[in-house]
DOKOL-177159 format. One record per atom (N, C-alpha, C): residue in one letter; residue number from 0; x, y, z; chain. Coordinates in Angstrom, 3 decimals, padded with zeros to 6 digits. Layout:
BEGIN
+--------+-----+----------+----------+----------+--------+
: residu : num :        x :        y :        z : chaine :
+--------+-----+----------+----------+----------+--------+
:      A : NUM :        X :        Y :        Z :      A :
...
+--------+-----+----------+----------+----------+--------+
END
This chain:
BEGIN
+--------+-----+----------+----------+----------+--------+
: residu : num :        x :        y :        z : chaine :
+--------+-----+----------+----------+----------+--------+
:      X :   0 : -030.118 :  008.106 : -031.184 :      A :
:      X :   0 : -029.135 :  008.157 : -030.126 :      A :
:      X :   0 : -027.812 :  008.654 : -030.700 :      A :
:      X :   1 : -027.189 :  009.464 : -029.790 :      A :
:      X :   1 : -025.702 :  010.122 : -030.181 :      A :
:      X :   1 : -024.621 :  008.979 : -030.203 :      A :
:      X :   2 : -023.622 :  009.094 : -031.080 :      A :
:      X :   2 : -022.670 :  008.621 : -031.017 :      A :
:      X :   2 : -021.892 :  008.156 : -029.433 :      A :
:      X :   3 : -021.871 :  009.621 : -028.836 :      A :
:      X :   3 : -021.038 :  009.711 : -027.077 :      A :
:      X :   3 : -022.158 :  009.197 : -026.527 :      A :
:      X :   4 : -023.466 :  008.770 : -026.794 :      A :
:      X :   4 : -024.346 :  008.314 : -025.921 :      A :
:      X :   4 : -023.978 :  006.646 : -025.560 :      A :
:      X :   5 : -023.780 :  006.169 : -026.877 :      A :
:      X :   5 : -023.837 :  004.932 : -027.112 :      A :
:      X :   5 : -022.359 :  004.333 : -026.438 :      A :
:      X :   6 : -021.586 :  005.537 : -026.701 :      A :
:      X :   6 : -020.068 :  005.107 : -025.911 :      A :
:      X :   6 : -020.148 :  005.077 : -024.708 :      A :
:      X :   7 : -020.793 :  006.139 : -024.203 :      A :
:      X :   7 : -021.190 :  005.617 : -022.490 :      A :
:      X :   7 : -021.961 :  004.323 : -021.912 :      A :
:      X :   8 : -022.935 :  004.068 : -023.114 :      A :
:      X :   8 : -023.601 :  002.701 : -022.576 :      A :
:      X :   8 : -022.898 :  001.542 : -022.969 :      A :
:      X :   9 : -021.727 :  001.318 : -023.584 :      A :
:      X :   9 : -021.264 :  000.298 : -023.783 :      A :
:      X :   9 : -020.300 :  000.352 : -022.661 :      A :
:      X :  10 : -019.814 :  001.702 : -022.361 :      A :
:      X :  10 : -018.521 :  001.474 : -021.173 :      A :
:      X :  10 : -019.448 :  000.929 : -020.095 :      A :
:      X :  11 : -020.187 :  002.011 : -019.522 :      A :
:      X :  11 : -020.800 :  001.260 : -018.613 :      A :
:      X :  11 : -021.292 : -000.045 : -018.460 :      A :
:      X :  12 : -022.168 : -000.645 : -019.521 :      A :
:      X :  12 : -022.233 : -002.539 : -019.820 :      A :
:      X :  12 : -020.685 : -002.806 : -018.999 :      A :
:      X :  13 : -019.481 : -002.439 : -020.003 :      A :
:      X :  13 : -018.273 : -002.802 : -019.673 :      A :
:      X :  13 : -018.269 : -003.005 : -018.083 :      A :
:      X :  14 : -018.511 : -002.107 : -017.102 :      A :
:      X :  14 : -018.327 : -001.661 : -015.685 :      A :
:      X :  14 : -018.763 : -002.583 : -015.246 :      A :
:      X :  15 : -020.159 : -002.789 : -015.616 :      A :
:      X :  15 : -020.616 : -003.217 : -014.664 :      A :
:      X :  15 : -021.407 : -005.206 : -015.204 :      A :
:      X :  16 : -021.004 : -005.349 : -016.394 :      A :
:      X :  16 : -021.482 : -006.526 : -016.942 :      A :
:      X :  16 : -019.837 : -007.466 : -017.122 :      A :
:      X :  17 : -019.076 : -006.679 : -017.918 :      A :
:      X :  17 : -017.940 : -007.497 : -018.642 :      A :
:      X :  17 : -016.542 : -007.443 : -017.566 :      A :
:      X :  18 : -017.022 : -006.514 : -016.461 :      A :
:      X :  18 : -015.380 : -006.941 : -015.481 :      A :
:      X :  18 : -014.912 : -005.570 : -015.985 :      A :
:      X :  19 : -014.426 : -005.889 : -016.840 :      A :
:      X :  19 : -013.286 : -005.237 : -017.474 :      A :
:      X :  19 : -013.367 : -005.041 : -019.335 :      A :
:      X :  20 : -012.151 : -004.117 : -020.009 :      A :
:      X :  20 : -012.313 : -004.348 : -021.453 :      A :
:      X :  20 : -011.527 : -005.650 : -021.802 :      A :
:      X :  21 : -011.554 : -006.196 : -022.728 :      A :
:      X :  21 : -010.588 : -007.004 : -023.355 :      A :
:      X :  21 : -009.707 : -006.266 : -023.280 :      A :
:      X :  22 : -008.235 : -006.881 : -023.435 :      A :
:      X :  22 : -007.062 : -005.883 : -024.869 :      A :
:      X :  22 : -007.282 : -005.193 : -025.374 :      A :
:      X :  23 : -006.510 : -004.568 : -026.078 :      A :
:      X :  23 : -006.725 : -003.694 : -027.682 :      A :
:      X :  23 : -006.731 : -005.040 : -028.610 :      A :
:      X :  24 : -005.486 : -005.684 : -028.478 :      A :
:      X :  24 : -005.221 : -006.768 : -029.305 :      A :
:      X :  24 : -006.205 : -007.579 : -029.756 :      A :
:      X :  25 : -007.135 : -008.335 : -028.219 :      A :
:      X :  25 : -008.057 : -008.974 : -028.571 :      A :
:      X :  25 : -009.133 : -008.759 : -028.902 :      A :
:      X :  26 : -009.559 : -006.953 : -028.922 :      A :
:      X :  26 : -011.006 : -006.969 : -029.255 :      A :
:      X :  26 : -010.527 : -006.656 : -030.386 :      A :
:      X :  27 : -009.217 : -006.653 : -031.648 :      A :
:      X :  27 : -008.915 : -005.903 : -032.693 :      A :
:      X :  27 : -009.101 : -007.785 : -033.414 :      A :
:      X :  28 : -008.828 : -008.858 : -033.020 :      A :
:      X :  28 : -009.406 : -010.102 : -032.945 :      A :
:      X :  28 : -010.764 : -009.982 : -033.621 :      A :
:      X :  29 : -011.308 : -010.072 : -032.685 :      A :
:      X :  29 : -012.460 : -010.268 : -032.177 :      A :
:      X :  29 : -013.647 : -009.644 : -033.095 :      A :
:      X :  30 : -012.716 : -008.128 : -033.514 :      A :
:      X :  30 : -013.599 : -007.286 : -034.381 :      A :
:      X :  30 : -013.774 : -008.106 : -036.122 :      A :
:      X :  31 : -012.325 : -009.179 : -036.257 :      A :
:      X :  31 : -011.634 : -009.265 : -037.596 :      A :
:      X :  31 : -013.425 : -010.845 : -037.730 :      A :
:      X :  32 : -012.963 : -011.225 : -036.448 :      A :
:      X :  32 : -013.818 : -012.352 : -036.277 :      A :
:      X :  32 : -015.557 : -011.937 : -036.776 :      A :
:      X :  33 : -015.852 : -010.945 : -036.157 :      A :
:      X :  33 : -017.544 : -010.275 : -036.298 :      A :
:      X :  33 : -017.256 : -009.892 : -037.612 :      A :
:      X :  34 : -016.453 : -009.447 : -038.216 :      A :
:      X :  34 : -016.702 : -009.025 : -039.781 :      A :
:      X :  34 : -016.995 : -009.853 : -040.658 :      A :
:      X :  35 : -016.181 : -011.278 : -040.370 :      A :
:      X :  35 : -016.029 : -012.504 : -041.008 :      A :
:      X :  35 : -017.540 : -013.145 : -040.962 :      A :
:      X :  36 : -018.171 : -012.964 : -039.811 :      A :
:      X :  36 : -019.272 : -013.607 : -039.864 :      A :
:      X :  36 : -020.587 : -012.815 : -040.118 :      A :
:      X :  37 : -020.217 : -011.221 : -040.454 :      A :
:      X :  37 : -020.972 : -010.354 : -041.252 :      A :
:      X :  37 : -020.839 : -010.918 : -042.629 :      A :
:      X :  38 : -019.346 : -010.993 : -043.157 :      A :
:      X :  38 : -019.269 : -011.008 : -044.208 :      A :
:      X :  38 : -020.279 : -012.390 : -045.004 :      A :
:      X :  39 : -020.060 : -013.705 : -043.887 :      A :
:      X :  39 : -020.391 : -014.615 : -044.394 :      A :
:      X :  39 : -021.915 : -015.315 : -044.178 :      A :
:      X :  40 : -022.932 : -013.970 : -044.093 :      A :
:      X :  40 : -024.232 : -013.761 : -044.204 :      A :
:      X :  40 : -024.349 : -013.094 : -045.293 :      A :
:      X :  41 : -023.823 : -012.332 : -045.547 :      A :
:      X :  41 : -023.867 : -011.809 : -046.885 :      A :
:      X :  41 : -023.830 : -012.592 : -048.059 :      A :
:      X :  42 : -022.583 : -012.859 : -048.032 :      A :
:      X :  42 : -022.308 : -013.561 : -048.837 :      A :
:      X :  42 : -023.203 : -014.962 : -049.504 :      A :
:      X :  43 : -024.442 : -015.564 : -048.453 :      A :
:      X :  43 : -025.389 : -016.526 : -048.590 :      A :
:      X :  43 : -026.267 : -015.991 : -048.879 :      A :
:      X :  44 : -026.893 : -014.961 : -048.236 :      A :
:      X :  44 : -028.068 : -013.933 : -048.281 :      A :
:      X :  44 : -028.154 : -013.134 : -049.503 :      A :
:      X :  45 : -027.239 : -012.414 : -049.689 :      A :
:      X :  45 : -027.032 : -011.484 : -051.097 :      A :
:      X :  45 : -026.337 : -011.804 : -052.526 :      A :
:      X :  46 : -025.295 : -012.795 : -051.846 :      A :
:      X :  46 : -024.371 : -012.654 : -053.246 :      A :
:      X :  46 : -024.593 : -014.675 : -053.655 :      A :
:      X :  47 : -023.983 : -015.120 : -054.234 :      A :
:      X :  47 : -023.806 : -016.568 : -054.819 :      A :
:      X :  47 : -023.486 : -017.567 : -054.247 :      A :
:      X :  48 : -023.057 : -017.652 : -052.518 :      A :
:      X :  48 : -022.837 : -018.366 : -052.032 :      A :
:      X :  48 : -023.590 : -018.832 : -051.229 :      A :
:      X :  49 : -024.035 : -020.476 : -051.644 :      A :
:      X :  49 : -025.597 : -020.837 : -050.834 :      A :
:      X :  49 : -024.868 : -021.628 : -049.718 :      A :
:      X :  50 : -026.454 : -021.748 : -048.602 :      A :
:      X :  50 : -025.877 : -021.834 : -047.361 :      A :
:      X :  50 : -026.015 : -023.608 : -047.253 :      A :
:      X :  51 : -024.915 : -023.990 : -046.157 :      A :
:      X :  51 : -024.834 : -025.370 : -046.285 :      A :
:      X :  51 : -025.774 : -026.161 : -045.972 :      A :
:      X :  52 : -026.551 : -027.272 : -046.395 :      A :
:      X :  52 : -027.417 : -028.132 : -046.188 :      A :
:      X :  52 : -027.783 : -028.154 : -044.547 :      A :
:      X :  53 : -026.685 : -028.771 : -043.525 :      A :
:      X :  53 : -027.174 : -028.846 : -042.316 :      A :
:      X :  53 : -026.874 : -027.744 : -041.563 :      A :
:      X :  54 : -026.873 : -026.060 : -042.045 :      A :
:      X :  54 : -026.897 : -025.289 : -041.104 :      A :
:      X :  54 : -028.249 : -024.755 : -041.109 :      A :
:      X :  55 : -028.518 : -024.994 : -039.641 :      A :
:      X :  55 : -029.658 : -024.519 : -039.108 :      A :
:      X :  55 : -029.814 : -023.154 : -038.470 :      A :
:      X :  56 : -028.526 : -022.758 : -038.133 :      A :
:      X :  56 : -028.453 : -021.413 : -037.525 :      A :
:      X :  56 : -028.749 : -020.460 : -038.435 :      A :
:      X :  57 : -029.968 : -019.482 : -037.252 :      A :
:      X :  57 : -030.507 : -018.483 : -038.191 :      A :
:      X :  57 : -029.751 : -017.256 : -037.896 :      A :
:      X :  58 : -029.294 : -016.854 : -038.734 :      A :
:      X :  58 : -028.011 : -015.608 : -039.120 :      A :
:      X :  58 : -028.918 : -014.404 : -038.710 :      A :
:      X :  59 : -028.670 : -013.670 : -038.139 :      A :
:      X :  59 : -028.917 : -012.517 : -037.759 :      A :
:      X :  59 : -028.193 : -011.423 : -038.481 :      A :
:      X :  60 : -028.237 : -010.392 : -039.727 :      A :
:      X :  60 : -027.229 : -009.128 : -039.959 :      A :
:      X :  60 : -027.469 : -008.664 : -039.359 :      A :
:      X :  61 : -028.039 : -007.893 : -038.707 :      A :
:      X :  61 : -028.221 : -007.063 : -037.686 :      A :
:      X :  61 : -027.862 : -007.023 : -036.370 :      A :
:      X :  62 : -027.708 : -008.226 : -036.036 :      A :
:      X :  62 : -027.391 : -008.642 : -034.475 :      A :
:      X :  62 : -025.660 : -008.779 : -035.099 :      A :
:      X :  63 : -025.133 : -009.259 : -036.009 :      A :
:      X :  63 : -024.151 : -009.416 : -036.203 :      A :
:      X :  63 : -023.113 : -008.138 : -036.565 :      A :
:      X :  64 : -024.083 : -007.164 : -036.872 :      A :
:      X :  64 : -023.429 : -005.513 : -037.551 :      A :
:      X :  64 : -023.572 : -005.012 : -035.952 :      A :
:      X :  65 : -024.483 : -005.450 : -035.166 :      A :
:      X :  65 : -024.305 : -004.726 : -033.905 :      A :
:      X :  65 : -022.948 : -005.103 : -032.891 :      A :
:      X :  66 : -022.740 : -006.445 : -033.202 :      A :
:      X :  66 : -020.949 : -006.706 : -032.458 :      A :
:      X :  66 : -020.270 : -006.072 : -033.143 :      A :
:      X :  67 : -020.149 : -005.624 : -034.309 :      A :
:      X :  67 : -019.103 : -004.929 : -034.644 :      A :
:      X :  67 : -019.211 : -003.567 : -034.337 :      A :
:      X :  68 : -020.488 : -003.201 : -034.136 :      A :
:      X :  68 : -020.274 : -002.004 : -033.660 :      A :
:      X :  68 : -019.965 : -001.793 : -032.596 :      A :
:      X :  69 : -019.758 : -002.638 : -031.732 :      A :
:      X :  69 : -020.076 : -002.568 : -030.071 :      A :
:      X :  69 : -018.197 : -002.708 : -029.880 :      A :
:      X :  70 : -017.976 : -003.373 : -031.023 :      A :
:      X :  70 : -016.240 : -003.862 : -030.286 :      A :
:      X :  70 : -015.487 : -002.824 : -031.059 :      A :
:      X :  71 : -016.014 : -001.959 : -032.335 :      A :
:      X :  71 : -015.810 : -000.612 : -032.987 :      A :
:      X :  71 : -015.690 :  000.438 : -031.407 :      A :
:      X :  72 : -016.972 :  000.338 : -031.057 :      A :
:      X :  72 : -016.839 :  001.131 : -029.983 :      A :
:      X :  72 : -015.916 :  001.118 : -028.498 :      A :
:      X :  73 : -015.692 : -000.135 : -028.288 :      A :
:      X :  73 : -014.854 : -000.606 : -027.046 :      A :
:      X :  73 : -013.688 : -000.224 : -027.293 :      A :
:      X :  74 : -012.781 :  000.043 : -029.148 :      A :
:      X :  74 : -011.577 :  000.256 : -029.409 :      A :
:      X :  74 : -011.598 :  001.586 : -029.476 :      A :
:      X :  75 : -012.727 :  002.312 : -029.639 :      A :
:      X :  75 : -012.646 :  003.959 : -029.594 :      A :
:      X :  75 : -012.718 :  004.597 : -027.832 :      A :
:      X :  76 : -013.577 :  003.415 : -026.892 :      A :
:      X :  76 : -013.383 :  003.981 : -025.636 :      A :
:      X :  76 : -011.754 :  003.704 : -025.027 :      A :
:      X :  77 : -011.468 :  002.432 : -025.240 :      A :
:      X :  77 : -009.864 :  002.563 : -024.699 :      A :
:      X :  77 : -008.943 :  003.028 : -025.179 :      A :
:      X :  78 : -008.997 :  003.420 : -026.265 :      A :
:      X :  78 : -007.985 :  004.681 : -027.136 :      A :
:      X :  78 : -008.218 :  005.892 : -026.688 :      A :
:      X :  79 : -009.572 :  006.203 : -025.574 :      A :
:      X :  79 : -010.050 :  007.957 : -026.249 :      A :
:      X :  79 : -010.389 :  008.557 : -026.794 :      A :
:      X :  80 : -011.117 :  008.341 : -027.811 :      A :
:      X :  80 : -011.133 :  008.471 : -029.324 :      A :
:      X :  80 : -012.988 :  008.622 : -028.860 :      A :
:      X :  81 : -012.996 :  010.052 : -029.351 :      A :
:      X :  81 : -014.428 :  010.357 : -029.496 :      A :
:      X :  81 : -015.127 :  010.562 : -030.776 :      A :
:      X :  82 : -015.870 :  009.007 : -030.955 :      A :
:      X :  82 : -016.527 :  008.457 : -032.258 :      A :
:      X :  82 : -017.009 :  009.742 : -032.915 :      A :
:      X :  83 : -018.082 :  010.630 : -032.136 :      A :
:      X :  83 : -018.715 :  011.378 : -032.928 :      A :
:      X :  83 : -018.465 :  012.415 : -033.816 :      A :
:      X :  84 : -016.931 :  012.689 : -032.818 :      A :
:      X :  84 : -016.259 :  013.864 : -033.721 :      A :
:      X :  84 : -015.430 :  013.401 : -034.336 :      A :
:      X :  85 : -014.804 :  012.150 : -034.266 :      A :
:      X :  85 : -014.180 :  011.828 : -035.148 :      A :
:      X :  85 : -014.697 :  011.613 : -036.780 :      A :
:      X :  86 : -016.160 :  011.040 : -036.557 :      A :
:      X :  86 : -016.726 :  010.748 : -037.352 :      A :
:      X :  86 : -017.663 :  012.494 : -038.552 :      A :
:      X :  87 : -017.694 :  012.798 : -037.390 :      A :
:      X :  87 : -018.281 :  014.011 : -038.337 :      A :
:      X :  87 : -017.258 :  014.772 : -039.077 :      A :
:      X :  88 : -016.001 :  014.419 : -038.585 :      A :
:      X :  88 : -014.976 :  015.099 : -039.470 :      A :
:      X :  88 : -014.422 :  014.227 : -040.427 :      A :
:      X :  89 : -014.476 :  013.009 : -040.483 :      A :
:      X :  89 : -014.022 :  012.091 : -041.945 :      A :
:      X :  89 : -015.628 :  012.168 : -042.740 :      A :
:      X :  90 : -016.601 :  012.584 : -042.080 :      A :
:      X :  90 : -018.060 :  012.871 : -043.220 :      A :
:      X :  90 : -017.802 :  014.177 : -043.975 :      A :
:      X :  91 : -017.100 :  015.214 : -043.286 :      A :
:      X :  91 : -017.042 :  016.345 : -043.985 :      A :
:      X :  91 : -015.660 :  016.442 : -044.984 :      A :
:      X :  92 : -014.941 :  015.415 : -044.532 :      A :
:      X :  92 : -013.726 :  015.159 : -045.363 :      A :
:      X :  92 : -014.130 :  014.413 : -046.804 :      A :
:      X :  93 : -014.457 :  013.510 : -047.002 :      A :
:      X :  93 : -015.371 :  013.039 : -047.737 :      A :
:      X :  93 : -016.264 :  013.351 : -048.374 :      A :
:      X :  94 : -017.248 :  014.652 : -048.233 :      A :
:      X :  94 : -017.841 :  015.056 : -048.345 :      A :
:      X :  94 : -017.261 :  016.115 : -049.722 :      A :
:      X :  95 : -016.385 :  016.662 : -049.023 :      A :
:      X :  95 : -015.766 :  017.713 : -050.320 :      A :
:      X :  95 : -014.620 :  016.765 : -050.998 :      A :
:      X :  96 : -014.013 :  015.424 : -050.993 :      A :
:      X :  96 : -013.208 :  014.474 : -051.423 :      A :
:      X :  96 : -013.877 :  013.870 : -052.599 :      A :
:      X :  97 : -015.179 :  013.252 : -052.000 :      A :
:      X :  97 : -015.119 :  012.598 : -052.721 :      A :
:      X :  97 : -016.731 :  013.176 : -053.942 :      A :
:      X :  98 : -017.533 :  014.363 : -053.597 :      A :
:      X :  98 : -018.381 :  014.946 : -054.109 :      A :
:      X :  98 : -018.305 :  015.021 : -055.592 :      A :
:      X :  99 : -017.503 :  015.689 : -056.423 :      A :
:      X :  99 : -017.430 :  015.570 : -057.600 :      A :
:      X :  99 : -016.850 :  014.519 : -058.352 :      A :
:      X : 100 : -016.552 :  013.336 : -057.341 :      A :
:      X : 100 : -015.590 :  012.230 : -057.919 :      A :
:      X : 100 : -016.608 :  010.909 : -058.198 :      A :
:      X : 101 : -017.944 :  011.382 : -057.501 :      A :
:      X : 101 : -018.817 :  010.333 : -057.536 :      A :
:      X : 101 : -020.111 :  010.732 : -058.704 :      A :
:      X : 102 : -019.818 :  011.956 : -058.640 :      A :
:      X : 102 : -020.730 :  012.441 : -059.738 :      A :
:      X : 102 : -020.368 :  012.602 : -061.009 :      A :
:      X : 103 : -019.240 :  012.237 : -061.269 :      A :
:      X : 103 : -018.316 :  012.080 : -062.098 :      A :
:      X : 103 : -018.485 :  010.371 : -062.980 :      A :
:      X : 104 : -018.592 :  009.786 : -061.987 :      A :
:      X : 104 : -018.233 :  008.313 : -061.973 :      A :
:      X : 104 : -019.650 :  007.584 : -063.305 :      A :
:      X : 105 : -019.114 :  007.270 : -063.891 :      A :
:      X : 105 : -020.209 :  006.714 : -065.462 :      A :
:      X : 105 : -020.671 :  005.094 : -064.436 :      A :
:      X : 106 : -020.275 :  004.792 : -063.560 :      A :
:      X : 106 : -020.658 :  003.473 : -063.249 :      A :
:      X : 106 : -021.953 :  003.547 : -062.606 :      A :
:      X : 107 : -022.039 :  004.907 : -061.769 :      A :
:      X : 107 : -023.259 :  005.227 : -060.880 :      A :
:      X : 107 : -024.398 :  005.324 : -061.345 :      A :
:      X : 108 : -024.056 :  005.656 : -062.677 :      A :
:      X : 108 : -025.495 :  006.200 : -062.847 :      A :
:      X : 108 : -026.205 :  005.235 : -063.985 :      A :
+--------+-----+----------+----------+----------+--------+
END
């Protein structure tokens, strides 16, 4: 699925499920909030921090990388901001930025 595809199906959800968007403010919240609780699956799952005795809740990354994408996307529909081209132009920026800087890099390899 396209980038502008996915922006239309979240506006529309928006239309016709959520009322309305949040804020900017609060889905910029909201986004800080979904990272935090990306981050802190990770952090049990991958890295050194084990999970607490009585939590039973089963962590989803995936369901949890998908709110952030979804409230990523809600801040690119009420700005205007068309993800796909925005995005294909910081890939090609990057692309010649950071190309010889990674092949370069003694840590990578």
């Amino acid at each position: 699925m396209e980038i502008r595809s996915l922006q239309k199906l979240v506006h529309n959800w928006i239309v016709n499920h959520g009322i309305r968007y949040f804020d900017i403010l609060t889905n910029t919240i909201l986004l800080s909030e979904e990272v935090g609780e990306v981050s802190r699956i990770i952090a049990r799952n991958y890295g050194e921090q084990s999970k607490k005795q009585n939590c039973k809740k089963n962590e989803d990354l995936g369901e949890e990388l998908s709110d952030v994408l979804f409230i990523i996307i809600c801040l690119a529909n009420q700005t205007g901001i068309n993800l796909e081209k925005s995005f294909h132009r910081k890939l090609e920026k990057k692309k010649i930025r950071d190309h010889t800087r990674h092949h370069k890099n003694q840590k990578l390899k």
